[in-house]
Kinemage of the C-alpha trace (Angstrom):
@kinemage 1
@onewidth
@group {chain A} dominant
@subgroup {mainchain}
@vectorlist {calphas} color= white
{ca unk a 1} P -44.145 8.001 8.890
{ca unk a 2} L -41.887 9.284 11.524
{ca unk a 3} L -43.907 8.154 14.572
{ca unk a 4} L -41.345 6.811 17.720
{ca unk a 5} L -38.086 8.371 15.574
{ca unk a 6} L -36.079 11.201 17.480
{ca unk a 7} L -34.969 13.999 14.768
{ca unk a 8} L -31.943 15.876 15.441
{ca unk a 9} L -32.389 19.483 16.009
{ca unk a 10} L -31.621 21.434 12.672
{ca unk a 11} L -30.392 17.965 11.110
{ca unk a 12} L -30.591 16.944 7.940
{ca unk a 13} L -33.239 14.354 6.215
{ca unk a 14} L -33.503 10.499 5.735
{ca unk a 15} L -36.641 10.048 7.683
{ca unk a 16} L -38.385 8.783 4.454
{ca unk a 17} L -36.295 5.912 3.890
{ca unk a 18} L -38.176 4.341 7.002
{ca unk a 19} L -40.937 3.575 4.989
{ca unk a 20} L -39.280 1.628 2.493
{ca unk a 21} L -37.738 -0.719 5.691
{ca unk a 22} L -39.948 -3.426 4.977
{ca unk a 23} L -39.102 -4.429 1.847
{ca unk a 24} L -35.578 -4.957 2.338
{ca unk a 25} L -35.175 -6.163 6.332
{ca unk a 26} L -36.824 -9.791 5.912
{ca unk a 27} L -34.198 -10.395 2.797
{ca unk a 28} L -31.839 -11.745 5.104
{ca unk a 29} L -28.597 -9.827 3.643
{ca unk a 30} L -26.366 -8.380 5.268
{ca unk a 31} L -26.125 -5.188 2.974
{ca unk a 32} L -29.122 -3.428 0.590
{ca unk a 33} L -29.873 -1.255 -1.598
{ca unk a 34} L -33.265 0.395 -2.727
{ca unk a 35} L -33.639 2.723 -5.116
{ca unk a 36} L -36.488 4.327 -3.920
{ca unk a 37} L -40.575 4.020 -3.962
{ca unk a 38} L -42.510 2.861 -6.714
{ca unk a 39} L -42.757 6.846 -8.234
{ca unk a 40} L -38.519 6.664 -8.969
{ca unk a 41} L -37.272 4.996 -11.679
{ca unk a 42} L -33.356 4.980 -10.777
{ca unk a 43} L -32.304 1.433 -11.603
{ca unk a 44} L -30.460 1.391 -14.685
{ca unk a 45} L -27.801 -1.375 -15.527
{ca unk a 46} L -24.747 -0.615 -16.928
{ca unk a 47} L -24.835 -2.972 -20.119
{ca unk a 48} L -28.399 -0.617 -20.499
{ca unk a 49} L -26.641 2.463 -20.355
{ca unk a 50} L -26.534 3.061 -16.781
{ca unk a 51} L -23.609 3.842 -14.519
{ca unk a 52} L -22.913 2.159 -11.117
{ca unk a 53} L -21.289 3.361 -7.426
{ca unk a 54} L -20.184 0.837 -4.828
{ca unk a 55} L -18.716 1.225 -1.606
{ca unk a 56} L -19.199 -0.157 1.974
{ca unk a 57} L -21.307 0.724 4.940
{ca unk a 58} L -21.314 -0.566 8.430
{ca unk a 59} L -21.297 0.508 12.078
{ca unk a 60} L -19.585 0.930 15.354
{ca unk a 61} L -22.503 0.308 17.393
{ca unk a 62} L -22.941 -2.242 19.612
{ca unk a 63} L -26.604 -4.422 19.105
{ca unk a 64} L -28.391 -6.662 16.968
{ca unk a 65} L -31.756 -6.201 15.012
{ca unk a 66} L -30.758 -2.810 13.384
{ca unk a 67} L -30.572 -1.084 9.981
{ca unk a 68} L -28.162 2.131 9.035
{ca unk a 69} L -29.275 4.212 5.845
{ca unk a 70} L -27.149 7.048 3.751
{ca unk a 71} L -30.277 8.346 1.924
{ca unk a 72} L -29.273 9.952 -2.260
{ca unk a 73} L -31.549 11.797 -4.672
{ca unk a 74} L -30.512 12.971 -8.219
{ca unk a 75} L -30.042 16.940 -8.827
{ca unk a 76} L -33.473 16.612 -10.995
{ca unk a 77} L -34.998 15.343 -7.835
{ca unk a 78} L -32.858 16.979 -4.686
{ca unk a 79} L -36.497 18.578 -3.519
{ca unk a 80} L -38.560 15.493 -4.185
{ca unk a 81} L -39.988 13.003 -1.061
{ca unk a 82} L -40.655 10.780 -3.371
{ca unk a 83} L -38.034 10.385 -5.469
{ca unk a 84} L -34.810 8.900 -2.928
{ca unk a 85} L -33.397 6.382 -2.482
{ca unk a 86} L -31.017 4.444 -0.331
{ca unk a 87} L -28.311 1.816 -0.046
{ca unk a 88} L -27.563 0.522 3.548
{ca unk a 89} L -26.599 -2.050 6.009
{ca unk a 90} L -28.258 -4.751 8.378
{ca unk a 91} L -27.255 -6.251 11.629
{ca unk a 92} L -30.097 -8.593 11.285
{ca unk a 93} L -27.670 -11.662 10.517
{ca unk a 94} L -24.119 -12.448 10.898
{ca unk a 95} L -23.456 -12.721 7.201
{ca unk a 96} L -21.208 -9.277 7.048
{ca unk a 97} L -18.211 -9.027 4.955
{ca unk a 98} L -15.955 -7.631 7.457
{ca unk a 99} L -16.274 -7.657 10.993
{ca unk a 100} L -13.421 -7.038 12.981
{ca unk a 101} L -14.842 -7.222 16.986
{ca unk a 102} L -15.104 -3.309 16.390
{ca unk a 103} L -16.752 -2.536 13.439
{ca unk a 104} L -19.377 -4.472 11.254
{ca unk a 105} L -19.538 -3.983 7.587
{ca unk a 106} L -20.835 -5.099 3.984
{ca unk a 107} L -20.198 -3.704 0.303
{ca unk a 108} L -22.772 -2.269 -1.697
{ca unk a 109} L -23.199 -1.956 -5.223
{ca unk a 110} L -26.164 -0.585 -7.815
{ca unk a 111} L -26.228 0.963 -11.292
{ca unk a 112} L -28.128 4.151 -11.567
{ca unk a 113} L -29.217 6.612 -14.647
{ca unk a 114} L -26.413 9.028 -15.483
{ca unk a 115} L -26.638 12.422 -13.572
{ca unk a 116} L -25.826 13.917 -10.976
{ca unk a 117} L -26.097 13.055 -7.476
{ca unk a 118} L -26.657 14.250 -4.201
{ca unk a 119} L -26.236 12.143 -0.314
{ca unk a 120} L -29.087 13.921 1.264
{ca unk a 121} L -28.678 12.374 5.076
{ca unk a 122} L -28.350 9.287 7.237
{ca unk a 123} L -30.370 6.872 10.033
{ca unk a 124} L -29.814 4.438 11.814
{ca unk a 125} L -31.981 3.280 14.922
{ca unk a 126} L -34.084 5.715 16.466
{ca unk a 127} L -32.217 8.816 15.080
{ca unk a 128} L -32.240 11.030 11.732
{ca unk a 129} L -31.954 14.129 9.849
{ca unk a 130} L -34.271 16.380 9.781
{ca unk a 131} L -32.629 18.652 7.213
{ca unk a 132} L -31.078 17.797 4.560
{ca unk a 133} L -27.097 18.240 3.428
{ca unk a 134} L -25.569 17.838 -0.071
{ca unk a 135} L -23.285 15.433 -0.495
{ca unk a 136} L -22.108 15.630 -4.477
{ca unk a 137} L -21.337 12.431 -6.796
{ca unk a 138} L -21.955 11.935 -10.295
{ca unk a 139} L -23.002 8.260 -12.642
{ca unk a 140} L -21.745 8.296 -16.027
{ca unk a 141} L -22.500 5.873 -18.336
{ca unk a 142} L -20.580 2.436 -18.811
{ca unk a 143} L -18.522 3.467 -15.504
{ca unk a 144} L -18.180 2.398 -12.211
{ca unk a 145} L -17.269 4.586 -9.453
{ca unk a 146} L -16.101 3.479 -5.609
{ca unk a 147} L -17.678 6.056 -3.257
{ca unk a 148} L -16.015 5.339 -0.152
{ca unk a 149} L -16.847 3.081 3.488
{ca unk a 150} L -19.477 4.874 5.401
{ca unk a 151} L -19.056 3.839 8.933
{ca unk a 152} L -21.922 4.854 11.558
{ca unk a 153} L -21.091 6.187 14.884
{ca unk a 154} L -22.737 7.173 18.170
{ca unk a 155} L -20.858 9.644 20.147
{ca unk a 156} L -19.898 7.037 22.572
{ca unk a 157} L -18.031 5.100 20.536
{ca unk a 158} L -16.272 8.116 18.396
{ca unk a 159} L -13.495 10.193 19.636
{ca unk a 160} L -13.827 13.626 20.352
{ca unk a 161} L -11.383 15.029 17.865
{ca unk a 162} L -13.382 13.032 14.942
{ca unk a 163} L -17.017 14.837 16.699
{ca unk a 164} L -16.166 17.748 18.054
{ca unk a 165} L -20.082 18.871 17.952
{ca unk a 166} L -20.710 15.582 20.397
{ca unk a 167} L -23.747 14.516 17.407
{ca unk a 168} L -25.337 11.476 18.830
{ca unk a 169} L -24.694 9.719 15.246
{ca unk a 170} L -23.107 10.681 12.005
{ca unk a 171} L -21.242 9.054 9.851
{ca unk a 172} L -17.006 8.832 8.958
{ca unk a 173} L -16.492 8.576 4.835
{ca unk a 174} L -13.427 6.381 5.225
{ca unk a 175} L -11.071 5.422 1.911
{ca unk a 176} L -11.137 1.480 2.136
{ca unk a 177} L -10.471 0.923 -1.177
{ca unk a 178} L -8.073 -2.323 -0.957
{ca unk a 179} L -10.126 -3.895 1.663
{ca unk a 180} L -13.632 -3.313 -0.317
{ca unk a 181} L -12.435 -3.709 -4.181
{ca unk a 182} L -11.726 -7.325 -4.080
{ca unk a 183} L -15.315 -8.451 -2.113
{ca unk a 184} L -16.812 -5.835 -4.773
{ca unk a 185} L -15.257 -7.364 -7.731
{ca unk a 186} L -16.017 -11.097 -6.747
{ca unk a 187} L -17.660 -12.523 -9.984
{ca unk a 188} L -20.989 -13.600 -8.251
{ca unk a 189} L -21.692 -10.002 -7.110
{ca unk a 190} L -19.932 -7.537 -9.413
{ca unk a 191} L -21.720 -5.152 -11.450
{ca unk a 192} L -19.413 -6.180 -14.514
{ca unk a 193} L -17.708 -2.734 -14.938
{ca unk a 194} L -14.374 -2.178 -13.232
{ca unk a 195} L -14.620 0.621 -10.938
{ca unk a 196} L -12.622 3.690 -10.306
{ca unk a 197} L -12.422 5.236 -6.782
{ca unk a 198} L -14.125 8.704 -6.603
{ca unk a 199} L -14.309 9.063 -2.983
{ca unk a 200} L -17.467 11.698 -2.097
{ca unk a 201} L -16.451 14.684 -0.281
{ca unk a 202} L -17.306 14.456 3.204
{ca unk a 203} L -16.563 17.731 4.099
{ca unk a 204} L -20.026 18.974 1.887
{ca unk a 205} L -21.566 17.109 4.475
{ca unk a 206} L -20.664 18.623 7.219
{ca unk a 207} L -20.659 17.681 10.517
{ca unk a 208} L -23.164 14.563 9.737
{ca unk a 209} L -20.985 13.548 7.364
{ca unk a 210} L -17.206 12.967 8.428
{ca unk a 211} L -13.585 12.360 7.554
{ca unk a 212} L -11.429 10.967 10.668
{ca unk a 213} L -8.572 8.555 10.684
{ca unk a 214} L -8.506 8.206 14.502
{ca unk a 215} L -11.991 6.904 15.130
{ca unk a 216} L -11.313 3.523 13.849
{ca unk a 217} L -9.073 3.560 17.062
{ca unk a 218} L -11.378 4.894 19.561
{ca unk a 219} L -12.794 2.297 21.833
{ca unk a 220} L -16.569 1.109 22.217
């Protein structure tokens, strides 16, 4: 399942989420979610009982004809393969809701069971984690919670300061809360609850997992 990917040395793990590619990458959006193989049930609206997280997700990197992942699990299922699941972005089309020469990016939205959650790691291209990290968030139900903009970055187009470990990817939780709320909210997409921002804690993360004002800056 990992054949022709490069795993970071003591990194943490998304490599799964590979295998689940193919059912999203031909759907022509610009942004997905999956809540995991066929052995997860996850999906739960909100008018159902369920609770929902939205956010954004994009990328730095320079290219075409590539997908980046932030991989979650629920506490019940933090040691589980098959129980993950995923929400990403595509650079297959043009069709991103914000793309500003430097970075590309599209909300995301889905409605899970109530629990607790964990971000478990990140890919993108020929890189991921090998080990996993614990990112915290919880779904409760009937609410709807704004996570944050996860932007991907390769070292050469981060600064320093923001990865001082020189990782060759990892990702910057960014609060982009009035640029992402109104494309969120937009009646065709919404998830029908208004949501509240409970931006994740990138520091749990650490260092594939990131919180740096001056990278939106850095050049690349």
């Amino acid at each position: 399942m990992r054949t022709g990917k490069t795993p970071w040395p003591n990194a943490c793990g998304a490599g799964l989420a590979l295998a689940l590619l193919a059912a999203v990458s031909g759907a022509g959006a610009s942004s997905f979610t999956n809540y995991g193989p066929i052995y997860s049930s996850y999906k739960k609206a909100g008018d159902a009982g369920g609770g929902c997280i939205s956010g954004s997700i994009g990328t730095t990197m320079p290219g075409k004809n590539f997908n980046v992942m932030v991989t979650f699990v629920s506490e019940a299922n933090a040691e589980s393969d098959l129980k993950r699941a995923y929400f990403g972005f595509s650079t297959l089309d043009k069709r991103h809701d914000f793309d500003d020469g430097h970075e590309r990016a599209s909300v995301f939205r889905l409605c899970l069971k109530p629990g607790n959650y964990q971000l478990v790691g990140i890919n993108a291209q020929n890189s991921y984690n090998t080990e996993r990290v614990h990112v915290p968030f919880k779904v409760e139900a009937g609410k709807h919670y704004y996570l944050g903009s996860f932007v991907f970055h390769r070292a050469t187009t981060a600064s320093f300061k923001c990865n001082a470990s020189m990782l060759p990817l990892f990702v910057e939780v960014r609060d982009e809360q009035v640029r992402d709320l109104p494309v969120i909210m937009k009646p065709e997409k919404s998830v029908g609850i208004e949501p509240e921002v409970r931006l994740v804690d990138p520091s749990r993360g650490h260092p594939y997992f990131q919180s740096c004002s001056d990278v939106g800056k850095a050049g690349g």
